[in-house]
C-alpha positions in Angstrom: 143.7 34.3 97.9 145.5 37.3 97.5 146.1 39.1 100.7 145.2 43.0 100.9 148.4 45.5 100.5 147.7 47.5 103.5 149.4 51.3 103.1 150.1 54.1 106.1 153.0 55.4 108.3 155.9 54.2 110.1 157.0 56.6 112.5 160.7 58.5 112.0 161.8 56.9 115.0 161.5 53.6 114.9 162.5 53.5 110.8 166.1 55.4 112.0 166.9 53.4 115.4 164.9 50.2 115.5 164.4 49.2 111.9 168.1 47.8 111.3 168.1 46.1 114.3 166.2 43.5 113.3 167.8 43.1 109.8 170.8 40.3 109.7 174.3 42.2 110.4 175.4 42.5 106.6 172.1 44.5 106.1 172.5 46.9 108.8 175.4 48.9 107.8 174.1 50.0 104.5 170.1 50.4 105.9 171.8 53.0 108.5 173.8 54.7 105.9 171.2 55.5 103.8 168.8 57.1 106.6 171.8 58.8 108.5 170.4 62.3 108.2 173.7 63.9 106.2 172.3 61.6 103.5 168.9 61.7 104.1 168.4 65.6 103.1 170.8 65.2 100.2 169.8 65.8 97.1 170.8 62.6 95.3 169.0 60.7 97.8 166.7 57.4 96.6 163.9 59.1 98.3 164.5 62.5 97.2 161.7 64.1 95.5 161.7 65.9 92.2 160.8 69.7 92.7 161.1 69.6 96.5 163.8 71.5 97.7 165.1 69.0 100.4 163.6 65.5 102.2 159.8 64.9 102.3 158.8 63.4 105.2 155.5 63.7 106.8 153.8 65.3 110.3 150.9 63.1 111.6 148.2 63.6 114.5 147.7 60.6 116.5 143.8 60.4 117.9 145.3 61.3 121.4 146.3 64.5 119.4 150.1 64.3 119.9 152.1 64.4 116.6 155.0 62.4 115.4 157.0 62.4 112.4 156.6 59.7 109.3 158.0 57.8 106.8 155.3 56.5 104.3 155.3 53.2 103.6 155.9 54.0 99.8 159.0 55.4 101.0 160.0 52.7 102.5 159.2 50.0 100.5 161.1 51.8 97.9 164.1 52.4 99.9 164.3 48.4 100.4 163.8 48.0 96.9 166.5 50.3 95.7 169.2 49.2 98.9 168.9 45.5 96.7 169.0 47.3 93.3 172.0 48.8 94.2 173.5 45.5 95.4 173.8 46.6 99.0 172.0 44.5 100.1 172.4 40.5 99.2 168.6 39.9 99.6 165.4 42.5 100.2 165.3 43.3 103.4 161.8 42.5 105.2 160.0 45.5 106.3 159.5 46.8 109.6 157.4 44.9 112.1 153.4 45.1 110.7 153.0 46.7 114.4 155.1 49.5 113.7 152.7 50.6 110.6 150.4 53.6 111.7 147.0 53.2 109.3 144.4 55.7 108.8 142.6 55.0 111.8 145.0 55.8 113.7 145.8 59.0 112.5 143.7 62.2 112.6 145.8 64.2 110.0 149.1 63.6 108.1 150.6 66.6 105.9 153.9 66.6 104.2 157.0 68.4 105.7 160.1 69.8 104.4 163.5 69.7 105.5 166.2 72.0 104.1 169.0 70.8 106.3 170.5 68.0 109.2 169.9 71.3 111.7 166.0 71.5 110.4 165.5 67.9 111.0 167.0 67.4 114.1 165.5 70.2 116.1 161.9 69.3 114.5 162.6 66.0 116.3 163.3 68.1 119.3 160.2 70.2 118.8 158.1 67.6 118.7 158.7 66.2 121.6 158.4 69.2 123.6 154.9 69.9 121.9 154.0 66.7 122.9 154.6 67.3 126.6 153.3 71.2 126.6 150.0 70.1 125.4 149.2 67.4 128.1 145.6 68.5 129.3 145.1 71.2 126.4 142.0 72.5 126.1 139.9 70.7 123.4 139.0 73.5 122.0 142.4 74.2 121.2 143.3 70.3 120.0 140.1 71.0 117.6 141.9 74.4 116.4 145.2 72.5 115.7 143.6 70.2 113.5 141.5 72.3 111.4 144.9 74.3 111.1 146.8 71.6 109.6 143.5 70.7 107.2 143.8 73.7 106.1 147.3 73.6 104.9 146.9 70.3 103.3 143.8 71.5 100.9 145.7 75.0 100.6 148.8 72.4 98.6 146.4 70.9 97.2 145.6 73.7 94.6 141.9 72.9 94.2 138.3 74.9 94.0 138.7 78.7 95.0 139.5 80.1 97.8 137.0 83.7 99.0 137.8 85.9 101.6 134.2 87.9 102.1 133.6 91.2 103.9 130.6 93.3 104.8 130.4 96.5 106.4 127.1 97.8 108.1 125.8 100.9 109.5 126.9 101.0 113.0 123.5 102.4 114.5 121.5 99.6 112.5 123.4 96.9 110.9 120.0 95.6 108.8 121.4 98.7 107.0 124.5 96.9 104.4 127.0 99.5 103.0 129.9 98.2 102.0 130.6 94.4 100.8 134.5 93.1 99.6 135.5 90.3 98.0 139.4 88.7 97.5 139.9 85.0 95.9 142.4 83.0 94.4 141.5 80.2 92.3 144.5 77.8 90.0 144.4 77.9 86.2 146.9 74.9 84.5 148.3 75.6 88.1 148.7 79.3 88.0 148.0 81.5 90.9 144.9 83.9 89.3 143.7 86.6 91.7 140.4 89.0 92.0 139.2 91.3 94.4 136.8 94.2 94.7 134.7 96.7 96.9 130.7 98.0 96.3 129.3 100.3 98.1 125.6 101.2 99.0 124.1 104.2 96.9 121.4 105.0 99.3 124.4 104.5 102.3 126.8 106.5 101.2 126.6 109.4 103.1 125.9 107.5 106.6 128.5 108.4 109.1 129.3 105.7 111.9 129.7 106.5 115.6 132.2 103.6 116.6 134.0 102.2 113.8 136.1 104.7 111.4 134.6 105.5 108.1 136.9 104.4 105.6 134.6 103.4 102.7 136.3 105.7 100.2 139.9 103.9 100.7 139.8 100.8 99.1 143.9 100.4 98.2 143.3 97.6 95.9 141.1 99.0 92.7 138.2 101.1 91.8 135.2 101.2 94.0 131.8 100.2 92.4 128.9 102.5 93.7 125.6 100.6 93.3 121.6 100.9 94.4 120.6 98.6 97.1 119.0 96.2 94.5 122.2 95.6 92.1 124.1 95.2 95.7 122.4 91.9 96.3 122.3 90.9 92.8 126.2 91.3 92.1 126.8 89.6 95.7 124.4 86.6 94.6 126.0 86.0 91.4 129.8 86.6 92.4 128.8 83.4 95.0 126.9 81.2 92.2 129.6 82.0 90.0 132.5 80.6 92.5 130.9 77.8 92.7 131.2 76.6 89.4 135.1 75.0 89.9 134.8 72.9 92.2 134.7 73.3 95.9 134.7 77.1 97.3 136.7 78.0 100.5 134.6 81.0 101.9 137.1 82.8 104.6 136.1 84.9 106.8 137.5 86.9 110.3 135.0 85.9 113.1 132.6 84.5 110.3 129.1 85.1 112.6 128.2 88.4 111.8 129.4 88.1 108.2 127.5 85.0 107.3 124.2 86.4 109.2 124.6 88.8 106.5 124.8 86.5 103.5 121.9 84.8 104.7 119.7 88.4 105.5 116.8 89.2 103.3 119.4 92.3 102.2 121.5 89.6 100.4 119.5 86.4 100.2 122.8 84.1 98.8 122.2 80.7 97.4 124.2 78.8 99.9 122.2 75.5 100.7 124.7 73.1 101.8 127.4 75.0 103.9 129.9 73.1 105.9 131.3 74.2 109.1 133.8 71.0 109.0 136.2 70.5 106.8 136.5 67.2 104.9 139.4 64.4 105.4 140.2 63.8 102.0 140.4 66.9 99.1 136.8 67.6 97.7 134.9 67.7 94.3 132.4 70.3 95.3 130.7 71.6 98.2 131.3 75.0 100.2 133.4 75.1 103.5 133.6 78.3 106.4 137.2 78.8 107.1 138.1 81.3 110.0 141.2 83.0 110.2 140.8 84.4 113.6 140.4 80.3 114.1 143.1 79.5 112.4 145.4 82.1 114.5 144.2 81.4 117.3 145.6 78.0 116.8 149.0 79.1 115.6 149.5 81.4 119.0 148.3 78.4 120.9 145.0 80.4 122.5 142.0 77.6 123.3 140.0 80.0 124.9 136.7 82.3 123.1 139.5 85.3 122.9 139.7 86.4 119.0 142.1 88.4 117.6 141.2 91.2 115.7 142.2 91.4 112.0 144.7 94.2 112.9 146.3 92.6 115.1 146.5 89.3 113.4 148.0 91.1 110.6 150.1 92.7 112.8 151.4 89.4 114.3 151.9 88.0 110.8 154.2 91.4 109.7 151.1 91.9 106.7 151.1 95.5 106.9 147.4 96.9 106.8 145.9 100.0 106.2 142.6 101.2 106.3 141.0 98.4 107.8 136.8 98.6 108.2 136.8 99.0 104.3 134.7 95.7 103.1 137.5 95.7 100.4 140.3 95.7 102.4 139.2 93.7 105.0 138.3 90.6 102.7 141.9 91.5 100.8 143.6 91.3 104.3 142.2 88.0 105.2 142.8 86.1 102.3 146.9 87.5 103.0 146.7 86.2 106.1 145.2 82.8 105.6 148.0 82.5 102.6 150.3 83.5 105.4 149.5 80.4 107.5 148.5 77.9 105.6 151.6 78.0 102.3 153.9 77.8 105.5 155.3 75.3 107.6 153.3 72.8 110.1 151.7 74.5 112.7 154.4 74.0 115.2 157.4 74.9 113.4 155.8 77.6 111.5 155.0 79.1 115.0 158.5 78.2 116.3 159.9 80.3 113.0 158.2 83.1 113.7 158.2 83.6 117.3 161.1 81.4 118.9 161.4 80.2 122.2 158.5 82.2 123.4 155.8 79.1 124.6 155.7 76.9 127.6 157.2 77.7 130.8 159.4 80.7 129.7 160.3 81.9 133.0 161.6 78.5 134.0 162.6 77.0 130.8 164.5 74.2 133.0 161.6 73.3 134.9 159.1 70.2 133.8 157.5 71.5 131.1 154.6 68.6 131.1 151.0 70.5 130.5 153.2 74.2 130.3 150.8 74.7 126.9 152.2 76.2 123.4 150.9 79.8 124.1 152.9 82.7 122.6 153.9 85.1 124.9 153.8 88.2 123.2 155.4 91.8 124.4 153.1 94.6 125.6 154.7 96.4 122.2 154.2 93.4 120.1 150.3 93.5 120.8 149.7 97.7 120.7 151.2 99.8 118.2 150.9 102.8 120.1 153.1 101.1 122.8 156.1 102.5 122.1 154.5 106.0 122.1 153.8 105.9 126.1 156.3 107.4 128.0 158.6 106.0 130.0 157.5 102.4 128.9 158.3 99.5 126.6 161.4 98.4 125.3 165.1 100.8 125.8 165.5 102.4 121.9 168.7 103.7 121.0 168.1 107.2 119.4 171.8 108.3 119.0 172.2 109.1 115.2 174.7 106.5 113.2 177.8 109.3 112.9 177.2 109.8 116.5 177.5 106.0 117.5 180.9 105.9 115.1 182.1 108.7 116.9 181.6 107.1 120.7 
C-alpha cells in the first residue's frame, strides 16, 4: 500500500538552523550554503522563481493567530533534489523531521512573500517576532480583522472574478429618497487589468439640497454623469449587478457596507443578490458574491480592534490617495476600489504597515521596555489625522518658512 504524500509548511527557522543538524557532516556544509541568505535572495538560486523579483517564501497564521515564516515543502523537497543533482551531496538528504511539517490544519492562512534583499529578510524575521509578542491578548475582533486582511491579498493575486466598489448617496433629511449611486471595478482579461466606473444621478433628486453632508453631485472627476428617472435608476443598478456576476465570483467593496447594502436590498433598488457572503472562502472561488470592507480592512492595517471606523477621507488620507470631492456616489466607489488596491497588491499586513508608518506601534514611549501585549496600533500625529492641523495657530509640527536663497545665504 502506497502511503499518502502529505504537503504543507516547514517553518523558516527550523529549515535554516536545525535542518542540517541532523544531516551527516559531509551534508551539512553545502545544505547551509545554499540557504545562507546572500544566496538565498540571489537570483540564480535553485529556488528562485521565474518572474518574481527576489526569494518566495511564505507568511502563515498559526490557529493561536501568531505568524511565522515558511518554506513549502515543494521547496524543499526540491532543494534536496537539486543539492544531489548537483553532486553536492553523495546521497539525498532525508527531509526534515515529519514533526516539523505545519499542514493545513494547523494554519489559518498562508500567502506568499517577497524578499528583495538579505536586509528585507532579516528584519521581517525581526518583525515577526515582535508582532508576535505585541499581540498577546489582542482583541479578537482585531485577530478576525488580520485575517480577512491577509484573505484579501491572497484572492486580490489571485486575479479572479471582479472586483466592485459600490456607492450610494441619499437625501440627508430622508434617505428612502436615493440620489446618487457610483460604481468602480476591475475585472482580468488574458490577465489584463480592464477598468469601469461611473456615476447616475436621480432626475426627480436633483435639485434636493442636503443640510449635513456637502452637495457634490455635479463633480464626478472620473467621466460623464448619467441623469436618469427614478425607474431607469433601479433598472441600470440591477443589471450592472446581474451582469458582474457572470465571470465568476464578484467582490462587492464597500466603506462601512451597512447603509450601503440596506440600500441594494430597499424596494428603491430591489438587487438580485440571493446568496451574499459576509466570510470570505479558504480557497479561491468559482462563483458566489463576497462583502469586503475597506474601513475593515484598514482598521486592521493601523492595528484598531475596537467599533472605531475610519472615514473614507481619512483612510485615503493615511494611504497618500489624494481625494477630492468625496460624498459623490462616483467618487466615493472610485476612491474605495484605490484604496483596497492600495492594501491588498502590497506587502503582508505587517510589513506593509511597517513600510508605511515605521517604528510607530507598541510601546513607543518606552521602546526598551517589555513589549509583550504593547498591541500593533499606529500612533498617528495630531497633523497626520486633520488636514486643517497645520492651519491652527501656534500648534503642530515647527515648519521652516525661510525661502531657499535665504537658507543659502545663512
Amino acid at each position: 500500500m502506497v502511503s499518502p504524500v502529505i504537503t504543507g509548511y516547514y517553518r523558516y527557522t527550523d529549515i535554516f538552523f536545525e535542518w542540517h543538524q541532523a544531516l551527516p557532516e559531509a551534508d551539512r556544509s553545502p545544505l547551509r550554503a545554499s540557504l545562507a541568505q546572500d544566496a538565498f535572495i540571489h537570483p540564480d538560486h535553485p529556488l528562485h522563481k521565474e518572474g518574481i523579483d527576489g526569494a518566495e517564501l511564505f507568511l502563515g497564521t498559526l490557529q493561536n493567530f501568531e505568524t511565522r515564516l515558511l518554506f513549502s515543502s515543494a521547496q524543499v523537497e526540491y532543494l534536496r533534489y537539486w543539492l544531489h543533482a548537483m553532486g553536492l551531496t553523495k546521497n539525498l538528504i532525508s527531509l526534515p523531521y515529519s514533526d516539523c511539517l505545519l499542514t493545513e490544519s494547523s494554519l489559518r492562512h498562508v500567502s506568499p512573500v517577497t524578499f528583495k534583499t538579505k536586509d528585507d529578510l532579516k528584519g521581517a524575521l525581526k518583525q515577526i517576532e515582535k508582532n508576535n509578542k505585541r499581540l498577546k491578548g489582542a482583541d479578537p475582533m482585531l485577530k478576525t480583522r488580520r485575517e480577512i486582511f491577509e484573505r484579501v491579498r491572497t484572492l486580490w493575486v489571485e486575479k479572479v472574478g471582479v472586483w466592485c466598489a459600490l456607492d450610494f448617496e441619499a437625501w440627508d433629511r430622508d434617505h428612502t429618497m436615493l440620489t446618487e449611486f457610483g460604481w468602480s471595478f476591475v475585472r482580468w482579461i488574458d490577465g489584463q487589468q480592464v477598468e469601469e466606473q461611473g456615476h447616475l444621478i436621480v432626475k426627480e433628486y436633483r435639485h434636493y439640497t442636503n443640510t449635513f453632508v456637502q452637495n457634490n453631485r455635479e463633480h464626478f472627476s472620473f467621466g460623464d454623469s448619467e441623469l436618469v428617472n427614478r425607474s431607469a435608476f433601479r433598472t441600470r443598478i440591477q443589471n450592472l449587478v446581474a451582469d458582474l456576476q457572470k465571470d465568476g465570483p464578484l467582490f462587492l467593496i464597500f466603506h462601512d457596507n451597512n447603509q450601503d447594502i440596506k440600500y441594494l436590498k430597499s424596494p428603491t433598488v430591489n438587487a438580485d443578490l440571493p446568496n451574499l457572503n459576509f466570510l470570505l472562502p479558504d480557497a479561491k472561488p468559482d462563483s458566489g458574491v463576497f462583502v469586503l470592507d475597506t474601513s475593515d480592512l484598514f482598521a486592521a492595517l493601523e492595528g484598531e480592534g475596537g467599533h472605531n471606523r475610519r472615514s473614507l477621507e481619512r483612510v485615503c488620507r493615511h494611504l497618500q490617495i489624494p481625494a477630492s470631492f468625496l460624498h459623490n456616489a462616483g467618487n466615493d466607489a472610485h476612491y474605495t476600489l484605490l484604496a483596497i488596491k492600495e492594501m491588498a497588491s502590497g506587502d503582508p499586513l505587517d510589513m506593509q504597515r511597517e513600510k508605511r508608518w515605521p517604528n510607530r506601534t507598541g510601546n513607543t514611549a518606552h521602546p526598551a521596555a517589555p513589549q509583550t501585549g504593547a498591541g500593533v496600533k499606529v500612533k498617528f500625529e495630531p497633523w497626520e489625522e486633520d488636514s486643517d492641523f497645520s492651519d491652527m495657530e501656534g500648534v503642530g509640527p515647527v515648519i521652516n518658512k525661510t525661502k531657499p536663497e535665504e537658507q543659502v545665504a545663512a
